[in-house]
C-alpha positions as a Markdown table, in Angstrom:
| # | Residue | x | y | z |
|---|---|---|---|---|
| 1 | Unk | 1.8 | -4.2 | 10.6 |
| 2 | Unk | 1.3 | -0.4 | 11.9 |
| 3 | Unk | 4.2 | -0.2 | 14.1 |
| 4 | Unk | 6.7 | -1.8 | 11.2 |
| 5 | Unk | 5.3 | 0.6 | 9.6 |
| 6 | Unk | 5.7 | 3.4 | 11.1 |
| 7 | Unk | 9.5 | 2.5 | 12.0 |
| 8 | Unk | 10.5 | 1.8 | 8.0 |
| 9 | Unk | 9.4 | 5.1 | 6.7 |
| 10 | Unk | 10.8 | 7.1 | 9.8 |
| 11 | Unk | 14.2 | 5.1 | 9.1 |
| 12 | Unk | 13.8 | 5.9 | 5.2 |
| 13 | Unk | 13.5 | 9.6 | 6.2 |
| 14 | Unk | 15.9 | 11.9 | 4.7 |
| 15 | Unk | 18.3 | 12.8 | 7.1 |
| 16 | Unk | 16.9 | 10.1 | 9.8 |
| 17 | Unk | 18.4 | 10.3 | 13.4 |
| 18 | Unk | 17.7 | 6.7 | 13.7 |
| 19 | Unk | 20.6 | 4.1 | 12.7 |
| 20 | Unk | 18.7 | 1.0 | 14.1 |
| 21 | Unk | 15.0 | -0.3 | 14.8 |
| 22 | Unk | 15.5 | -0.6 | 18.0 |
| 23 | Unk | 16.8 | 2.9 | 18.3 |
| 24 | Unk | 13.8 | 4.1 | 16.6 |
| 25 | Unk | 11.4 | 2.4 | 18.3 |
| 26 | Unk | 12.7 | 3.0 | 21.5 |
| 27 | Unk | 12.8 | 7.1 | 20.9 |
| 28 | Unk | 9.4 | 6.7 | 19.3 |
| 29 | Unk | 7.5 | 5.1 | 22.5 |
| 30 | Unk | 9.5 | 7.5 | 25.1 |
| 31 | Unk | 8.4 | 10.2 | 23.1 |
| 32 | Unk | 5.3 | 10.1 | 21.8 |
| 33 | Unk | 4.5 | 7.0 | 23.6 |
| 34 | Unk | 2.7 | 3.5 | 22.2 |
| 35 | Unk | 0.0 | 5.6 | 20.3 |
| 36 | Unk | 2.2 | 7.1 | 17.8 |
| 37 | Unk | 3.3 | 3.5 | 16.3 |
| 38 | Unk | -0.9 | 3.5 | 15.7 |
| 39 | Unk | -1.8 | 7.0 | 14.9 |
| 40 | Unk | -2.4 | 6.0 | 11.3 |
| 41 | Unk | -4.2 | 2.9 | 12.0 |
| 42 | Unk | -7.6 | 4.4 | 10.6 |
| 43 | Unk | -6.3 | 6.0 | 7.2 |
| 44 | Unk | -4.1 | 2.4 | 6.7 |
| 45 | Unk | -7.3 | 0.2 | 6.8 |
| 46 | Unk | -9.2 | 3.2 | 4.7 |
| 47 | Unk | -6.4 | 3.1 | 2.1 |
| 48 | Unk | -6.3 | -1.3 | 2.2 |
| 49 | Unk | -10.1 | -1.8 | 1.6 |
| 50 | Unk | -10.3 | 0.4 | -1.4 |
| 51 | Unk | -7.3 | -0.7 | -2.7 |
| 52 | Unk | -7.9 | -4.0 | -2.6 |
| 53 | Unk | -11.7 | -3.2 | -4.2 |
| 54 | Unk | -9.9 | -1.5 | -6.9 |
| 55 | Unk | -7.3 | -4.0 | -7.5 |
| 56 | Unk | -10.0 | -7.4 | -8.0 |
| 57 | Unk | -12.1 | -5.5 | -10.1 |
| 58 | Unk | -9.6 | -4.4 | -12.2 |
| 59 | Unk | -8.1 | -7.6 | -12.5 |
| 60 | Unk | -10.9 | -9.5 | -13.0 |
| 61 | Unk | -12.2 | -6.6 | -15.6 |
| 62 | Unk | -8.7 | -7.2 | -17.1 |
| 63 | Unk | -9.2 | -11.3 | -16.9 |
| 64 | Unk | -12.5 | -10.4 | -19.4 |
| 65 | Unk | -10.9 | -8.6 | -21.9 |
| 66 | Unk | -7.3 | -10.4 | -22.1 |
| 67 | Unk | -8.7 | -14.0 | -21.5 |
| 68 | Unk | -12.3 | -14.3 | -21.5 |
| 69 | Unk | -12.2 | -18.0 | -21.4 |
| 70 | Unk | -10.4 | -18.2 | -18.2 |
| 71 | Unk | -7.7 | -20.6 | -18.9 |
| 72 | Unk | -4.6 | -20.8 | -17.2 |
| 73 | Unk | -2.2 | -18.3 | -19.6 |
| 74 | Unk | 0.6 | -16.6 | -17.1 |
| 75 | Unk | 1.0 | -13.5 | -19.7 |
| 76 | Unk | -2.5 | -12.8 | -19.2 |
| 77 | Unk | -2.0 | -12.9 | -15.9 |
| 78 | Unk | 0.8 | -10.9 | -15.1 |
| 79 | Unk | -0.4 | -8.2 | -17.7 |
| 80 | Unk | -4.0 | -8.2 | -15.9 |
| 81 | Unk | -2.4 | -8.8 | -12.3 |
| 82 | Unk | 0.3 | -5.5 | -12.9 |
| 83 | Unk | -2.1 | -3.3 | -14.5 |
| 84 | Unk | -4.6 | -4.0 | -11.1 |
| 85 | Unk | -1.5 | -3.0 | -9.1 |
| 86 | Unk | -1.1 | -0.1 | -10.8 |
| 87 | Unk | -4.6 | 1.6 | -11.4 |
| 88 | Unk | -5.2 | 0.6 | -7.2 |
| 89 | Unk | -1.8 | 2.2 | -6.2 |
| 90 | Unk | -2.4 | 5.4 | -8.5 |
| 91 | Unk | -6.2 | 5.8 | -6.8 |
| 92 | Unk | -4.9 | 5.4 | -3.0 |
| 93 | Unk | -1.8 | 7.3 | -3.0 |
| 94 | Unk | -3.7 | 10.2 | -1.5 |
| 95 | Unk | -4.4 | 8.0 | 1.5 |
| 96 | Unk | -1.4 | 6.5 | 1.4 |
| 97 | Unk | 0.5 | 10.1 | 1.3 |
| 98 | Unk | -1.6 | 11.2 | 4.7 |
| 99 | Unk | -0.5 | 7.8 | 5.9 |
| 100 | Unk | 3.0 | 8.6 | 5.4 |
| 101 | Unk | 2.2 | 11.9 | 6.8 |
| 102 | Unk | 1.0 | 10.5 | 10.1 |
| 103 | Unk | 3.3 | 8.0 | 10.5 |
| 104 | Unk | 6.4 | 10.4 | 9.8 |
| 105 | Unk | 5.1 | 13.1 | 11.6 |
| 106 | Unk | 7.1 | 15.3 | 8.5 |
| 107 | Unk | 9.1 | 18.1 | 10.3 |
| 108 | Unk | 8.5 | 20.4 | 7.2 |
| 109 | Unk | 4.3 | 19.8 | 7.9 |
| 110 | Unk | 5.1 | 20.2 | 11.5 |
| 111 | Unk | 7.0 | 23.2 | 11.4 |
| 112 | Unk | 4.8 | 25.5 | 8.9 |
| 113 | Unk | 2.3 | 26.8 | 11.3 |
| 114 | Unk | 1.2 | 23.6 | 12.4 |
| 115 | Unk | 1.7 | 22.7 | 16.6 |
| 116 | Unk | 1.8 | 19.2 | 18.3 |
| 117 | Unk | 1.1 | 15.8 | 16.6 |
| 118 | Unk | -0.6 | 15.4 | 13.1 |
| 119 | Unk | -3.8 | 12.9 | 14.3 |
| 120 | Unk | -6.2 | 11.2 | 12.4 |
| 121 | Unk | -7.1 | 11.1 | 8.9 |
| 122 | Unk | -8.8 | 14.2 | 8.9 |
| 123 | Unk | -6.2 | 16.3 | 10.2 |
| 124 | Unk | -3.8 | 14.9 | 7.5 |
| 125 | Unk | -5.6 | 15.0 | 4.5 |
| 126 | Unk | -6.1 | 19.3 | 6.1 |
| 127 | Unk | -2.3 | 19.7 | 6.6 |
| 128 | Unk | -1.0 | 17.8 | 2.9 |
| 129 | Unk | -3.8 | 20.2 | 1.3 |
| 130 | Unk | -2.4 | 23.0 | 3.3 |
| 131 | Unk | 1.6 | 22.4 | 2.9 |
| 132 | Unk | 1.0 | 21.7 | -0.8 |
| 133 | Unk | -2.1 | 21.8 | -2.3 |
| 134 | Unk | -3.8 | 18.9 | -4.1 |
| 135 | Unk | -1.0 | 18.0 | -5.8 |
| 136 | Unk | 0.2 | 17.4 | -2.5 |
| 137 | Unk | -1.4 | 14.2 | -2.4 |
| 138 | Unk | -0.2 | 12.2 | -5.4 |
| 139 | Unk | 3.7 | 13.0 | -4.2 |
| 140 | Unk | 5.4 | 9.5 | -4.9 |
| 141 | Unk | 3.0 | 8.2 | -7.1 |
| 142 | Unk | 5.1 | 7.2 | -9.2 |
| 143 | Unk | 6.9 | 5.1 | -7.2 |
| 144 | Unk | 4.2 | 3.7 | -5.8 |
| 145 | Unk | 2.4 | 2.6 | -8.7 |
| 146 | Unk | 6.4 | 0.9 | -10.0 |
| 147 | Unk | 6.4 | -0.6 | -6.5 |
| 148 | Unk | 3.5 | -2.3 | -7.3 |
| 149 | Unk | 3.5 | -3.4 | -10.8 |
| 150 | Unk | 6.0 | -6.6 | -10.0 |
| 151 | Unk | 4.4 | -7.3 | -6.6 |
| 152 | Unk | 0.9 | -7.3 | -8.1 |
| 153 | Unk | 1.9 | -9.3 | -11.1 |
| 154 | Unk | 3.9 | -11.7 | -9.0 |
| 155 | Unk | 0.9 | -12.2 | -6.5 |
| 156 | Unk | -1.5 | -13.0 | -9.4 |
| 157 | Unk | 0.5 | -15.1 | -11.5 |
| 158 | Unk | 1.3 | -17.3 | -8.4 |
| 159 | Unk | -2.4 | -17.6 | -7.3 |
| 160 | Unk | -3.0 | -18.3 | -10.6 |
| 161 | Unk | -0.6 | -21.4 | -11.0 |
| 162 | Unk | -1.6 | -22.6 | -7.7 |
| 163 | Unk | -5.1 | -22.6 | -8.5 |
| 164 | Unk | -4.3 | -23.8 | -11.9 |
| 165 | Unk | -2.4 | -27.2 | -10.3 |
| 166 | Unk | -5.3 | -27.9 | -7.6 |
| 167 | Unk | -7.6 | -27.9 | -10.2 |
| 168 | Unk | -6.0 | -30.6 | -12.8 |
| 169 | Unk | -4.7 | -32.6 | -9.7 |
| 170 | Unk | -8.8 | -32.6 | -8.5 |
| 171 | Unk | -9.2 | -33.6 | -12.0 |
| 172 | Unk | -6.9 | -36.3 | -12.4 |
| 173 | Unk | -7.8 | -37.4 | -9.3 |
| 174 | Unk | -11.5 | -37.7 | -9.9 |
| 175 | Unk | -11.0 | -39.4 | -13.2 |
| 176 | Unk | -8.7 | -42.0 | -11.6 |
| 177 | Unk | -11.4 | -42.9 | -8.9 |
């Protein structure tokens, strides 16, 4: 998913030279070559394992409090499923802003005292602290955390039916044997 990714949000740049993907993936490999559509590799899977920690234990902590018998009800699911979504987006937008960063390769980061590619997580988390501080790194979190509020609450409740319908089928099944 790196190099998708990596084309979307240069394409969603303000002002974005590119018009098509294959326009921006063709100026992206001749030049910075294949490494740029991975340069953020490291800081994706960094912000995608903590997210998705965050997100199941919030959900389930969620599951406790809003249905602590753990029967199939969708509002408690899509409540406890959006909230997860939104407590996990709000704790890794700073990865995800450094992600952005290295991705994007952000002409204002690039031209403020800063020479040649942004690389690595470390070097990203230095130049968002240094371009704006550590508010710097919750830019967007906002929409990041509305982003995920329907996606998250979607994902759940559908698990949640599916695993609801299994389970009587196995059950009807069982008892018809």
């Amino acid at each position: 998913m790196n190099p998708a990714e990596v084309v979307k949000q240069r394409m969603q740049m303000y002002n974005s030279p590119y018009h098509r993907v294959t326009d921006c993936v063709r100026a992206v490999w001749q030049n910075e070559g294949a490494g740029a559509f991975y340069r953020s590799y490291t800081t994706q899977l960094a912000m995608n394992v903590p997210f998705q920690a965050i997100h199941f234990m919030t959900y389930e902590f969620l599951q406790e409090h809003f249905n602590p018998q753990r029967r199939y009800n969708p509002s408690s699911h899509v409540l406890s499923g959006a909230c997860a979504g939104a407590v996990a987006a709000a704790a890794t937008t700073p990865l995800d802003v450094c992600k952005t960063l290295l991705n994007t390769q952000e002409s204002l980061a690039l031209n403020s005292n800063f020479t040649g590619h942004i690389t690595g997580m470390a070097s990203a988390f230095r130049t968002v602290y240094q371009v704006g501080g550590v508010t710097a790194y919750f830019r967007g979190v906002q929409a990041r955390v509305i982003y995920q509020i329907p996606s998250t609450a979607i994902a759940w409740s559908v698990y949640e039916f599916f695993k609801y319908l299994i389970t009587k089928r196995q059950e009807e099944w069982r008892a018809g044997k």
